[in-house]
C-alpha positions as a Python dict, from the first residue, in 0.01 Angstrom:
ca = {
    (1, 'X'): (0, 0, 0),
    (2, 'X'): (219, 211, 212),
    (3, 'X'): (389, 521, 127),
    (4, 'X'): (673, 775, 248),
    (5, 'X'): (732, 1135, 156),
    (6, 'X'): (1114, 1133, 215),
    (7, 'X'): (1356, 1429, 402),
    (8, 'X'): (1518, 1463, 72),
    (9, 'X'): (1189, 1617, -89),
    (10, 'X'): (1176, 1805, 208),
    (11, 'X'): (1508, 1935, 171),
    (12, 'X'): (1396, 1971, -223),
    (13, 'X'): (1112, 2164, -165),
    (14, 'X'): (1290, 2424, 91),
    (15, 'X'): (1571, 2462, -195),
    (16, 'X'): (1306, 2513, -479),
    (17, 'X'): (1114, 2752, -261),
    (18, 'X'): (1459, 2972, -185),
    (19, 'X'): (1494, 2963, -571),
    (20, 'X'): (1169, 3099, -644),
    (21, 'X'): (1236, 3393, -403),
    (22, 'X'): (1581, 3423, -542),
    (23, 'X'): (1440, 3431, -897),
    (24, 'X'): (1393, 3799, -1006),
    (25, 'X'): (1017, 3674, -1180),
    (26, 'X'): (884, 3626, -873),
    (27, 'X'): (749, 3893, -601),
    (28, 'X'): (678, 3731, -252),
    (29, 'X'): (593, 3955, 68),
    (30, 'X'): (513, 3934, 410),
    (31, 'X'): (174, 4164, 469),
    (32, 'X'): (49, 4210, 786),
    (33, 'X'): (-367, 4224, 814),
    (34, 'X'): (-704, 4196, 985),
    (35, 'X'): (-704, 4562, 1191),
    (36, 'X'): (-875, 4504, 1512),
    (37, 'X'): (-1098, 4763, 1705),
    (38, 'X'): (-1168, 4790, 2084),
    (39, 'X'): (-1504, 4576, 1965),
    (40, 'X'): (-1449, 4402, 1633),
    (41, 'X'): (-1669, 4300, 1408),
    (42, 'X'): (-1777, 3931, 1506),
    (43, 'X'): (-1743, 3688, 1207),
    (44, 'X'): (-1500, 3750, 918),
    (45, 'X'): (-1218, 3631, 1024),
    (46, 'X'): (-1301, 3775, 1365),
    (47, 'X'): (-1415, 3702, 1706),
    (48, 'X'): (-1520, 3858, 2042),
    (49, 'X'): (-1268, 3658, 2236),
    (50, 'X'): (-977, 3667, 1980),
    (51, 'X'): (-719, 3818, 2277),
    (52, 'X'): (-882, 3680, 2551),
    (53, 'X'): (-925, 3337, 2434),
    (54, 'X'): (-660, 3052, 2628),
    (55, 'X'): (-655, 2924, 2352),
    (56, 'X'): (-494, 3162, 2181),
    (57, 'X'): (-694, 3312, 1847),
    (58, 'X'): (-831, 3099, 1624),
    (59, 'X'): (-681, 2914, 1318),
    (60, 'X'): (-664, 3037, 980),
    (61, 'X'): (-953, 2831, 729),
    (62, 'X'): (-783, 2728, 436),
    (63, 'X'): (-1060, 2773, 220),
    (64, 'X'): (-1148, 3029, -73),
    (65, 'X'): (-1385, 3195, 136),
    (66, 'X'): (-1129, 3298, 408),
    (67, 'X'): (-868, 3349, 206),
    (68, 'X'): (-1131, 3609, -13),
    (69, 'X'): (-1176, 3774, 275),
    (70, 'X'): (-775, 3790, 370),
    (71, 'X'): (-739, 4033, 102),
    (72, 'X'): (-989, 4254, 182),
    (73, 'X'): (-839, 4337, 516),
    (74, 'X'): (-470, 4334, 410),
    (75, 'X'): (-315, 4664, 496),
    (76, 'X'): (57, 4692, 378),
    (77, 'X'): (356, 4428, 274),
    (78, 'X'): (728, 4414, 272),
    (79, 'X'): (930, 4258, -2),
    (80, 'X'): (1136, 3989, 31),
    (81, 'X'): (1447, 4014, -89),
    (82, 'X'): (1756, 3733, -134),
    (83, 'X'): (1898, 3869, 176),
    (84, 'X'): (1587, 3843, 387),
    (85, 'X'): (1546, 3429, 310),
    (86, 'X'): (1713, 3124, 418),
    (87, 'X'): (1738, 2783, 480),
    (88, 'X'): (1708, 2731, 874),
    (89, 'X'): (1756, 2392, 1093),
    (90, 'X'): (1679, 2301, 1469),
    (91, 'X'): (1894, 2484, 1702),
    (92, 'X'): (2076, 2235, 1947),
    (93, 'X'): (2321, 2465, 2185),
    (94, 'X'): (2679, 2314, 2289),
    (95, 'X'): (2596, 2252, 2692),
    (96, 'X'): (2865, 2140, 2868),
    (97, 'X'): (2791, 1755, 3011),
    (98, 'X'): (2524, 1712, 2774),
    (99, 'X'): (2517, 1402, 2564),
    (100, 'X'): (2478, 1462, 2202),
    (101, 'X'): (2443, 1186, 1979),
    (102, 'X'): (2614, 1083, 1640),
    (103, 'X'): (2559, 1111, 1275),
    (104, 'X'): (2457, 765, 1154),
    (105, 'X'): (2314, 666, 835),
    (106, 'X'): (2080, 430, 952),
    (107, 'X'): (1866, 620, 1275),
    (108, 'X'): (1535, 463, 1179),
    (109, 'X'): (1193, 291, 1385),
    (110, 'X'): (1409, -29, 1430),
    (111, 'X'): (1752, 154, 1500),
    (112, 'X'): (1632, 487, 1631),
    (113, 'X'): (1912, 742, 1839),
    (114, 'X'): (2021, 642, 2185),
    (115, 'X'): (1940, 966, 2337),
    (116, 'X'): (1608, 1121, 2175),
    (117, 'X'): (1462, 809, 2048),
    (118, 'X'): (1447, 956, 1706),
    (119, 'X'): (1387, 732, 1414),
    (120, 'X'): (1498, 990, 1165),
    (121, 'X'): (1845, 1152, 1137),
    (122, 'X'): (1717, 1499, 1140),
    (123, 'X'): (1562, 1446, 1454),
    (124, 'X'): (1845, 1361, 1659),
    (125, 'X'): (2082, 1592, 1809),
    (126, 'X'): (2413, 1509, 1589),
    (127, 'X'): (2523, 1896, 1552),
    (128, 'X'): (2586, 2159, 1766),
    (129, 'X'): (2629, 2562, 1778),
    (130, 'X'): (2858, 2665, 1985),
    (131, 'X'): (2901, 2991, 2200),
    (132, 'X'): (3085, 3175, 1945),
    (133, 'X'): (2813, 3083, 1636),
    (134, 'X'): (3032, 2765, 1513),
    (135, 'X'): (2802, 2487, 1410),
    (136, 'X'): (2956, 2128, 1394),
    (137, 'X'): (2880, 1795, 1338),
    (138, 'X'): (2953, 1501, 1592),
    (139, 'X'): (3071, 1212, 1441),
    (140, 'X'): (3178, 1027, 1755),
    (141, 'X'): (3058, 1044, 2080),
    (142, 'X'): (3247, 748, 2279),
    (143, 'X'): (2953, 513, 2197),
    (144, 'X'): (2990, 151, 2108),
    (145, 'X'): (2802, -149, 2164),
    (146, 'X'): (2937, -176, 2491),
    (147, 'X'): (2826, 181, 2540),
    (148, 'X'): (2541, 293, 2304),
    (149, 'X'): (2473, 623, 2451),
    (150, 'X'): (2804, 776, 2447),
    (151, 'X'): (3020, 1015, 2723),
    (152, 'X'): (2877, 1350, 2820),
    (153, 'X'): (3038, 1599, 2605),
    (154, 'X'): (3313, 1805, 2795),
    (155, 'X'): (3505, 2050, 2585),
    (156, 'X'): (3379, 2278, 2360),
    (157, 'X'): (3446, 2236, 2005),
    (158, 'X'): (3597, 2609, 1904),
    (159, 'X'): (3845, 2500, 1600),
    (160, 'X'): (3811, 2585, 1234),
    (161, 'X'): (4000, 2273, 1135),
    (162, 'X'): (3873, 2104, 776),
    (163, 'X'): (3944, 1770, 920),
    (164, 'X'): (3760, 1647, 1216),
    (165, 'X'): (3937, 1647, 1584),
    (166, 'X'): (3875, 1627, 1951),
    (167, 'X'): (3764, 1967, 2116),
    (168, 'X'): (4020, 1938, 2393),
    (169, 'X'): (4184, 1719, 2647),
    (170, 'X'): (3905, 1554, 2864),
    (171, 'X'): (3918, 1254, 2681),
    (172, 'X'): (3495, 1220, 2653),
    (173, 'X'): (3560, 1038, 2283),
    (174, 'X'): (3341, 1298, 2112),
    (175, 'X'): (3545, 1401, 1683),
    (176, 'X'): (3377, 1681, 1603),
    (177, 'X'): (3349, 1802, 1234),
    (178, 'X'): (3359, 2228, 1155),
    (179, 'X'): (3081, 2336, 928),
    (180, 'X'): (3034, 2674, 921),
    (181, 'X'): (3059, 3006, 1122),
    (182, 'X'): (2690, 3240, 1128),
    (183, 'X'): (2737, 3528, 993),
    (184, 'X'): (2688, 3839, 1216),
    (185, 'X'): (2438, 3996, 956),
    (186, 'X'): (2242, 3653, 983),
    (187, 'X'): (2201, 3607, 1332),
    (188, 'X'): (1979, 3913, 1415),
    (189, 'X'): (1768, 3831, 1144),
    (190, 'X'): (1747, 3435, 1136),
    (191, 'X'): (1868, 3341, 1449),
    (192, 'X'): (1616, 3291, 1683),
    (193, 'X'): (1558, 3082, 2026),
    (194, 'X'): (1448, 2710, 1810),
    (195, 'X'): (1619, 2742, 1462),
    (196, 'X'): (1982, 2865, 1337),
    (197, 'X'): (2009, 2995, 999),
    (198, 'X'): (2251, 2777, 679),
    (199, 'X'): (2454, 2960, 470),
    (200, 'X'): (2275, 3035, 102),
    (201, 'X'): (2392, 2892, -236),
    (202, 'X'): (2645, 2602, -43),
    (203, 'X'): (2744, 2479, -351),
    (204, 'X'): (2817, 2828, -593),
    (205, 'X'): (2938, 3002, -291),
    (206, 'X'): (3283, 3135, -334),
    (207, 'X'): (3352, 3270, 34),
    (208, 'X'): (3663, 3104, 87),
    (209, 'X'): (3585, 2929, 420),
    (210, 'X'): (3255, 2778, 271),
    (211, 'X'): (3424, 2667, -56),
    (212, 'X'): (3733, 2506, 104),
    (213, 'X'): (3489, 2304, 335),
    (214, 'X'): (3289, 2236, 55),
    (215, 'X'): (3586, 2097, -177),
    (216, 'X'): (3728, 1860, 126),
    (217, 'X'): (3424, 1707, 160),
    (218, 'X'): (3429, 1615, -158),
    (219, 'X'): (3569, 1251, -147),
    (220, 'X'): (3555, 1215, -535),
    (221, 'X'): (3822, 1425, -555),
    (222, 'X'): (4047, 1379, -194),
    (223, 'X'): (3887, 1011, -134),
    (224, 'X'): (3817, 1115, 185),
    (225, 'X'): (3456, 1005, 217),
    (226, 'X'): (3434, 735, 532),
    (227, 'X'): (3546, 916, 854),
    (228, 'X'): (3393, 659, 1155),
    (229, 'X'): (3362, 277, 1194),
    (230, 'X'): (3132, 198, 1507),
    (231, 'X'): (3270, -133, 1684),
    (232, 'X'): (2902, -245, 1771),
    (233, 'X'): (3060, -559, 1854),
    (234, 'X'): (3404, -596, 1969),
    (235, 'X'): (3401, -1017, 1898),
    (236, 'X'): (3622, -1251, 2061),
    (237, 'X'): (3906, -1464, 1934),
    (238, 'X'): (4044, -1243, 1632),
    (239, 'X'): (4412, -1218, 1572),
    (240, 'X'): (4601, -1028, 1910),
    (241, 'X'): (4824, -729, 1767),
    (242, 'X'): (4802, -354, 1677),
    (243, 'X'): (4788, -142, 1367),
    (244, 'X'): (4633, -422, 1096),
    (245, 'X'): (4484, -246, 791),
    (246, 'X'): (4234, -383, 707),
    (247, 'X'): (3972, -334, 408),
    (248, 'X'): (3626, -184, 393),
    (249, 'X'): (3417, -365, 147),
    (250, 'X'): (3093, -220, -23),
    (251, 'X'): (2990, -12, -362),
    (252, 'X'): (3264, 179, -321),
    (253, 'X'): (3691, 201, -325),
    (254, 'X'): (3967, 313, -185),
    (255, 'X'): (3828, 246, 196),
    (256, 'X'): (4070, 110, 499),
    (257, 'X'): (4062, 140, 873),
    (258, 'X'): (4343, -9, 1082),
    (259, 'X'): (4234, -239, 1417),
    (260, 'X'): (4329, -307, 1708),
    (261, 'X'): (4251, -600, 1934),
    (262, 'X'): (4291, -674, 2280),
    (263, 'X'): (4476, -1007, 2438),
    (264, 'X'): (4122, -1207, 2399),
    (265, 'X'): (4096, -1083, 2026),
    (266, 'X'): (3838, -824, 2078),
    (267, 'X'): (3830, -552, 1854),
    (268, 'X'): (3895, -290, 2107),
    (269, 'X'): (3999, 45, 1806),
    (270, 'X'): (3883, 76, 1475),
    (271, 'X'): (4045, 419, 1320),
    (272, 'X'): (3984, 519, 941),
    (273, 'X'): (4301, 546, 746),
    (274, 'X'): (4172, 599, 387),
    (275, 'X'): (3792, 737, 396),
    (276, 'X'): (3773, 630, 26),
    (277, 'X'): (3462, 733, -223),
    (278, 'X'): (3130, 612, -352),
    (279, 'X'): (3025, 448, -79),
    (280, 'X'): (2638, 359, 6),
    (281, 'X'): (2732, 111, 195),
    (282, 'X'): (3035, -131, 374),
    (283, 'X'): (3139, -405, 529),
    (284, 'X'): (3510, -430, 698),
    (285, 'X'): (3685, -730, 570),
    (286, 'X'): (3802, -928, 884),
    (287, 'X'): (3967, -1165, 684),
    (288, 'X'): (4318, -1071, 778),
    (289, 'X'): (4271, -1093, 1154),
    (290, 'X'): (4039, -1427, 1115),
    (291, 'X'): (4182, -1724, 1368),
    (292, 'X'): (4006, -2067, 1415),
    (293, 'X'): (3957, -1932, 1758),
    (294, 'X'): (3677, -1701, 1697),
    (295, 'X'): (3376, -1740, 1946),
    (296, 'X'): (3197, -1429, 1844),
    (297, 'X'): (3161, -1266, 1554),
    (298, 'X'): (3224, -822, 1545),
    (299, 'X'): (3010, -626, 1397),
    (300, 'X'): (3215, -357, 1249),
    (301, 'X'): (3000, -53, 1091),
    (302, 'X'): (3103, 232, 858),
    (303, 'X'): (2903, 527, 890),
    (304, 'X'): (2827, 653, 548),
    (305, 'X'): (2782, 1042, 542),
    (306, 'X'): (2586, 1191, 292),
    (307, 'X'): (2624, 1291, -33),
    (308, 'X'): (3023, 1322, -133),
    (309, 'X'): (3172, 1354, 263),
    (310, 'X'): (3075, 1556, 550),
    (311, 'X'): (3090, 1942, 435),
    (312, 'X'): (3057, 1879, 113),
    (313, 'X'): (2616, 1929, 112),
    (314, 'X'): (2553, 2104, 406),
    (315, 'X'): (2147, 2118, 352),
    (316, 'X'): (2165, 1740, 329),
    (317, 'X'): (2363, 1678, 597),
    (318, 'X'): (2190, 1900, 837),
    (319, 'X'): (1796, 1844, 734),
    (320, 'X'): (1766, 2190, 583),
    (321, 'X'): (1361, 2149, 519),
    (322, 'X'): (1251, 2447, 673),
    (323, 'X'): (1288, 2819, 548),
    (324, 'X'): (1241, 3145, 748),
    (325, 'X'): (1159, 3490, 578),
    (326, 'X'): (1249, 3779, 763),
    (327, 'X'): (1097, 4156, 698),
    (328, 'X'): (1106, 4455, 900),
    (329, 'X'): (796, 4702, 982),
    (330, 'X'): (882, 5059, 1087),
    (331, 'X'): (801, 5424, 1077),
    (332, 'X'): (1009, 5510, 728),
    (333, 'X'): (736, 5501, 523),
    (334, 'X'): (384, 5659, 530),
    (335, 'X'): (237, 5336, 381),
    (336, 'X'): (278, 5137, 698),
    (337, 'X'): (74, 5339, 986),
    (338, 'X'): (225, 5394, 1291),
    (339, 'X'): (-185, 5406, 1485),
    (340, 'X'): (-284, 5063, 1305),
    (341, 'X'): (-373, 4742, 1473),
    (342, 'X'): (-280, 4394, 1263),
    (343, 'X'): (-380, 4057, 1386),
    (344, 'X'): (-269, 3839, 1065),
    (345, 'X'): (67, 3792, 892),
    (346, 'X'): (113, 3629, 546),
    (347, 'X'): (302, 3577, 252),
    (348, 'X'): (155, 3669, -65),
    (349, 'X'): (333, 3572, -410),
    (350, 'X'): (314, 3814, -755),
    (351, 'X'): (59, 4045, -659),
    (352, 'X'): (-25, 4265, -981),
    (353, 'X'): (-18, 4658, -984),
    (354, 'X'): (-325, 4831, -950),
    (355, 'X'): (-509, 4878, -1286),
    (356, 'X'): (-316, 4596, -1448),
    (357, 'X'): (-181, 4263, -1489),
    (358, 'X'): (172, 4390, -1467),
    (359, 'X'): (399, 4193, -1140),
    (360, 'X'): (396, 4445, -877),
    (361, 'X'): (768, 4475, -780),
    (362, 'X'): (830, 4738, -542),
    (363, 'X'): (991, 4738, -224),
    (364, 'X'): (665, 4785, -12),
    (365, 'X'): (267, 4813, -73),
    (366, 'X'): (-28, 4957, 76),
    (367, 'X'): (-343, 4772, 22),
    (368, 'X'): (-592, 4995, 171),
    (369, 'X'): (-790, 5276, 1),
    (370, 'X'): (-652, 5624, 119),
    (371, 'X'): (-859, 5965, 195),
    (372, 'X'): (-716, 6283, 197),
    (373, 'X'): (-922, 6491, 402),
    (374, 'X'): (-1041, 6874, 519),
    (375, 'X'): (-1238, 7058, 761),
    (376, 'X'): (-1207, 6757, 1006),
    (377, 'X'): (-1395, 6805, 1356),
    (378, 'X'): (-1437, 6589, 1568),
    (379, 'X'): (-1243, 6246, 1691),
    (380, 'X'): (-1244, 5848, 1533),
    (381, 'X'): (-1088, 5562, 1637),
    (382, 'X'): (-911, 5255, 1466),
    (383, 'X'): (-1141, 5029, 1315),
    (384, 'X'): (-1452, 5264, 1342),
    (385, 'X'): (-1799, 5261, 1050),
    (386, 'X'): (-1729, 5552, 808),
    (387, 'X'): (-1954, 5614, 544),
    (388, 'X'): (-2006, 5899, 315),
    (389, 'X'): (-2364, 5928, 102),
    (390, 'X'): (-2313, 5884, -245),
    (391, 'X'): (-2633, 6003, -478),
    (392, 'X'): (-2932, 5749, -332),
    (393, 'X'): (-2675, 5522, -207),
    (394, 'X'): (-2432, 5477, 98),
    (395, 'X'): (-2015, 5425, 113),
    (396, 'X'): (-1890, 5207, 391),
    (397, 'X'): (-1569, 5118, 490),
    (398, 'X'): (-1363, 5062, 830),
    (399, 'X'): (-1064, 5309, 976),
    (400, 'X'): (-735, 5133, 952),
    (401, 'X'): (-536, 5455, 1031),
    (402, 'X'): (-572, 5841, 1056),
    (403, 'X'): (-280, 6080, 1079),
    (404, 'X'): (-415, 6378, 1171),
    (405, 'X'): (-76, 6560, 1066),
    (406, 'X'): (-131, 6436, 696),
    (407, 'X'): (-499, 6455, 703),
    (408, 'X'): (-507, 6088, 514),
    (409, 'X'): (-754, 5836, 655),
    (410, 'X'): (-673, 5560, 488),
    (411, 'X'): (-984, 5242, 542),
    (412, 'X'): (-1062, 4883, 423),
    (413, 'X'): (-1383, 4696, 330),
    (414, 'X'): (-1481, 4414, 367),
    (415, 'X'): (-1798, 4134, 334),
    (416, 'X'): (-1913, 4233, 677),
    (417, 'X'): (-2030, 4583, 528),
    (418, 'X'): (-2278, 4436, 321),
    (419, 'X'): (-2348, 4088, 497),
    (420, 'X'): (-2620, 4085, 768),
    (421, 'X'): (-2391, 4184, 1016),
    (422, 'X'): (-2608, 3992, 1344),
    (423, 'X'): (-2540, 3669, 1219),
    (424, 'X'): (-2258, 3746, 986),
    (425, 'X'): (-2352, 3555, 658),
    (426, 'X'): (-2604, 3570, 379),
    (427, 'X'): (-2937, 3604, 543),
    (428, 'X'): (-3169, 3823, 458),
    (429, 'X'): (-3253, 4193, 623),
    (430, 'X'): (-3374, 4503, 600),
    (431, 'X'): (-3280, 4778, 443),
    (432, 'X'): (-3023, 4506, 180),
    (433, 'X'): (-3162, 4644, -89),
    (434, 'X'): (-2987, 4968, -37),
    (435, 'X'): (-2683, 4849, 222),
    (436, 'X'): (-2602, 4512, 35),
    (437, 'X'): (-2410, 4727, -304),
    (438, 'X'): (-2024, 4814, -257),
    (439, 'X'): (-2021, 5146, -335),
    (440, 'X'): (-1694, 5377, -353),
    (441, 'X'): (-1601, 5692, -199),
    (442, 'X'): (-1578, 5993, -427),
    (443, 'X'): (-1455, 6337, -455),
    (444, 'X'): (-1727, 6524, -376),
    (445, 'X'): (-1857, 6766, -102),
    (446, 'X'): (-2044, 6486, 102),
    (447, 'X'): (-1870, 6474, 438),
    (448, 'X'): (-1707, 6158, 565),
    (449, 'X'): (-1819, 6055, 932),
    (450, 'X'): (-1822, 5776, 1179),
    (451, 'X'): (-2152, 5536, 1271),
    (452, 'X'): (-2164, 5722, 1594),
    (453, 'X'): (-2143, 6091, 1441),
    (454, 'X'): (-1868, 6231, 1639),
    (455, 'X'): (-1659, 6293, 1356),
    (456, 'X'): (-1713, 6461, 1046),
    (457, 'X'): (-1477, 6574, 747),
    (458, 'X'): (-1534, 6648, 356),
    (459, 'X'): (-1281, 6509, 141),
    (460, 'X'): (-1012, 6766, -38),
    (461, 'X'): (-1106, 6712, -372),
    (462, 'X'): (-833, 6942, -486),
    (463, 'X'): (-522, 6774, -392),
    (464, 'X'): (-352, 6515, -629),
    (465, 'X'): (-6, 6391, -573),
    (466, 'X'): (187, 6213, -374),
    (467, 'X'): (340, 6454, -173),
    (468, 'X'): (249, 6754, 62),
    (469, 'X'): (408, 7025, 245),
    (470, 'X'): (354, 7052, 665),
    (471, 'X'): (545, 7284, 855),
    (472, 'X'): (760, 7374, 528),
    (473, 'X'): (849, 7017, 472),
    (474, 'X'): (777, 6770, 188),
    (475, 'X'): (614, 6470, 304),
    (476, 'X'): (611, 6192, 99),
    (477, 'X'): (225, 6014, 198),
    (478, 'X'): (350, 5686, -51),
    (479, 'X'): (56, 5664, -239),
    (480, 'X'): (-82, 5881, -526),
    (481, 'X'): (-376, 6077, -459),
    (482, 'X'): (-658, 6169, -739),
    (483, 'X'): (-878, 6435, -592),
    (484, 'X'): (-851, 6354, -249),
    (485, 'X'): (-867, 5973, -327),
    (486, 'X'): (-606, 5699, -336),
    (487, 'X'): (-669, 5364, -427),
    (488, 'X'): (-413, 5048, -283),
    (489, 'X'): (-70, 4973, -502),
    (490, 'X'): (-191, 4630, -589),
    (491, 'X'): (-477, 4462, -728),
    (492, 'X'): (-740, 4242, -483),
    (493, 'X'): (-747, 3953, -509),
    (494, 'X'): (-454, 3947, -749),
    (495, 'X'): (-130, 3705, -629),
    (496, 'X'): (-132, 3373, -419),
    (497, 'X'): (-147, 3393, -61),
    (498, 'X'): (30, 3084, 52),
    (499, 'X'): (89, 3153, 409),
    (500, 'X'): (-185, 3298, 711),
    (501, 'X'): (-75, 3319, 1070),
    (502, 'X'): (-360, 3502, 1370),
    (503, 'X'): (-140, 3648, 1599),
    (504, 'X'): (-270, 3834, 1925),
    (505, 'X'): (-352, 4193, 1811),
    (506, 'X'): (-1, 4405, 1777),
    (507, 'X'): (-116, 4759, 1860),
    (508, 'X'): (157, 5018, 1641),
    (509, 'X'): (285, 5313, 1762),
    (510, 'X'): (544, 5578, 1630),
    (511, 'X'): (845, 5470, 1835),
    (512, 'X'): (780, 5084, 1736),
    (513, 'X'): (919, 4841, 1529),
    (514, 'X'): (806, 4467, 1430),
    (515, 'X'): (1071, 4259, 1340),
    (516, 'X'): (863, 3949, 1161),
    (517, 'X'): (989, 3631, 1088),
    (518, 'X'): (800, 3357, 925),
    (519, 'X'): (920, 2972, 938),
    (520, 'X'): (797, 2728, 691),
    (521, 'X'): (840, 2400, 686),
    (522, 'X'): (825, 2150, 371),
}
């Protein structure tokens, strides 16, 4: 038995997955993870070569395991919003002599596109943006039978028409169809060197441009539906004479394209005069033009756009299955490090709050345990063994950050703290019997240090809050402290991480910013 999953669940699934941003139940961010040292931690999630590697890192496991451990080592996430989410499609630049190919209705394994070879729509190059952010469709590009690649396009489409037109005077045959403009505001945050962003909520949206696009491509109201008829055969021996209307035939009305034939009664023109509506499919109706003297039969095809008329869906017109999310990671806050090191980005949705089952629904979160600490000597480095004794037991955890103007050392743990760290998985060694608990920090007068003992600091057991003064200046540290501890804003564990990407480690710094932008495709 053989089975499809079509574009138009694509398309579905990219629109459904918009909504359930959009939807104000939901809480999705992107959360960077996985601090790397100088000399990770081989195993859990890690490796030795994971910069040096050809090959690039390794791939995520999509497994429970990994995923497990994906929490552990998140360190902060960034809300996304309505405005940081849309619906994106292939990015095909307007090139001058470059031969772009049409929309057709029928691209498929046994008809694919004359240029790419593409036996979907969606992979062909039937749209354009042009040097001013215009996006249109090409409905003709010169082709025929006689010529099924089409004429390298010459002038630059530019107008803002509603109905299609030529681009200029070159005569290349390309009718081009206006879409939409980018928005400015969009093209620093979705634009990007493969995909171009679509305008959000096509069919609600009341920007005037959008909705008069929108409204005259809808042929159930202007009957405007059928805008092409490809001659893929011009025939021989129909009626000689210009300008005979003719009717196009099919599931739907209204339809009519005038002809033209030569002095041998090929059919040399074929221009729409009445797109009609509710087509799926049609047939002209050569009966008019019939003579005994026919020798070969045309082949006359309407191209059916989708939906209502071109404009009138824009996500199903263009192929709109893949989304990109778009967050920014800066200095502003105190909850996003400026000495960290991330090597993972994700996208986690409806983490809970810490301490509850409540949807966390801040802008931002931290997801590492915090230390506020005193009396610090000494130096540590990102991703450095701290520990701190605790009664007849030991804490671990690793350094994801220390500003030594706040005095807040904020850390992660992980398996690898408690695994047998030589072979990095459950077998057995010495000393697990002490070493194999997860034991937290606490506020007490046991100093903090690194595995190597060149640093050393006792936790301030007396501050609480969230702020602190340096310098005569409140500084905000975006966590709340409880004697000199902080936990992370939301729950382990808690939420569904549906996307993992290892990246090359990003090393932070104070003047830096990491503009992140994740593409999904359905």
């Amino acid at each position: 038995m053989s089975a499809i999953v079509t574009d138009q669940f694509r398309i579905l699934n990219a629109e459904n997955f918009v909504n359930s941003v959009e939807n104000s139940n939901n809480s999705y961010y992107i959360f960077l993870s996985l601090p790397q040292s100088s000399s990770p931690t081989v195993g859990f999630g890690r490796s030795s070569d994971w910069d040096t590697n050809s090959a690039g890192p390794p791939s995520p496991i999509d497994n429970q395991n990994y995923v497990n451990h994906v929490y552990d080592t998140m360190i902060f996430g960034k809300k996304v919003t309505a405005n940081n989410v849309k619906r994106i499609v292939r990015r095909v630049d307007w090139a001058q002599g470059t031969t772009y190919e049409m929309y057709r209705h029928d691209y498929s394994a046994f008809y694919p596109s004359a240029i790419t070879s593409s036996s979907r729509l969606y992979d062909a190059n039937y749209y354009v943006m042009n040097s001013e952010f215009k996006v249109y469709i090409c409905l003709d590009n010169g082709s025929s039978g006689l010529n099924p690649t089409g004429n390298a396009s010459q002038d630059e489409p530019t107008f803002t028409d509603l109905e299609p037109s030529r681009a200029g005077e070159s005569g290349d045959g390309y009718v081009w169809k206006y879409l939409y403009t980018i928005d400015p505001n969009d093209i620093i945050k979705f634009d990007s060197v493969e995909y171009i962003p679509v305008p959000s909520n096509w069919q609600s949206s009341v920007n005037p441009q959008i909705q008069s696009i929108r409204e005259n491509g809808d042929s159930s109201v202007n009957e405007n539906q059928i805008k092409i008829v490809y001659i893929d055969r011009q025939g021989f021996g129909y009626g000689i004479g210009l300008s005979q209307e003719v009717n196009i035939l099919g599931d739907g009305s209204g339809g009519k394209v005038v002809l033209t034939t030569d002095n041998s009664g090929r059919i040399t023109s074929a221009q729409v005069s009445s797109g009609g509506k509710d087509y799926s499919y049609g047939m002209v109706d050569l009966g008019a033009i019939n003579q005994s003297t026919i020798s070969s039969f045309a082949k006359l095809i309407p191209i059916i756009p989708p939906s209502r008329g071109h404009g009138f869906d824009i996500y199903k017109e263009l192929g709109s299955d893949r989304v990109l999310l778009y967050a920014r990671f800066d200095d502003s806050t105190k909850d996003f490090p400026i000495d960290t090191k991330f090597a993972q980005i994700g996208i986690i949705k409806n983490p809970t709050s810490i301490g509850s089952t409540s949807l966390f629904t801040e802008n931002q979160f931290s997801s590492v345990y915090s230390l506020k600490v005193k009396n610090v000597s000494g130096t540590i480095a990102i991703g450095d063994k701290i520990k701190q004794t605790v009664g007849l037991t030991t804490a671990f955890g690793y350094v994801a950050s220390y500003d030594d103007e706040t005095n807040v050392l904020k850390y992660y743990r992980d398996r690898s703290l408690q695994f047998n760290q030589t072979v990095g998985d459950q077998t057995d060694y010495v000393g697990i019997s002490s070493n194999g608990y997860v034991v937290n920090f606490t506020a007490s007068n046991n100093s903090v240090t690194n595995a190597s003992g060149s640093f050393q600091a006792s936790i301030d057991t007396n501050f609480t809050g969230i702020t602190t003064v340096i310098s005569g200046r409140s500084v905000n540290l975006g966590v709340q402290f409880n004697s000199g501890l902080a936990n992370p804003e939301i729950n382990k564990r808690s939420g569904e991480i549906i996307y993992l990407d290892n990246r090359p480690t990003v090393s932070r710094n104070s003047r830096q910013k990491e503009d992140i932008k994740v593409i999904l495709e359905f």
